[in-house]
C-alpha positions, 0 to 999 in steps of 0.5 A: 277162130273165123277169119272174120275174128282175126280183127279182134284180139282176146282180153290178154292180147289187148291188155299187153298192147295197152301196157297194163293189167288184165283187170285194168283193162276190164275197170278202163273198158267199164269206165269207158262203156264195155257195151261199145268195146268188147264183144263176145264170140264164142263165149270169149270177150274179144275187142276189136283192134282199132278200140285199143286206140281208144281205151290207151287214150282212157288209160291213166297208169298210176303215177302219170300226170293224166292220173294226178290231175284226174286224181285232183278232180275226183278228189276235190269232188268230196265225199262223206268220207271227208265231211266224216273227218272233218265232223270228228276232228271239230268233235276231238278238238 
């Protein structure tokens, strides 16, 4: 690659400096905004160095506090899937 690419790393080098998956890095890019994080070079997706500050910050790895209390908030959202439930059990009961 250009010199002026040696800033940037490739999908795989970014996600081992996250510590996670690739397709966990892609799903914290898209939960973040994938049009300010990644670019594309050379029909690669490339992500500049100083990003990965910012998607780590994003990054809640299963089992960690930061991903049980987001858990508990998306949760405590609702959703059909617990009106459902809920409808069916009053019916059965």
């Amino acid at each position: 690659m250009n010199d002026e690419f040696k800033e940037y790393l490739t999908i795989i080098q970014a996600a081992k400096a996250v510590g996670c998956s690739r397709r966990t890095l892609y799903r914290v890019v898209e939960r973040i905004g994938a049009d300010e994080i990644v670019t594309v070079a050379f029909g690669r997706r490339l992500i500049h160095k100083s990003k990965v500050a910012v998607i780590k910050a994003a990054y809640m790895p299963l089992g960690s506090k930061k991903h049980s209390m987001a858990a508990r908030a998306w949760g405590s959202a609702g959703g059909t899937q617990k009106r459902i439930n809920r409808e069916k059990a009053a019916k059965n009961a």
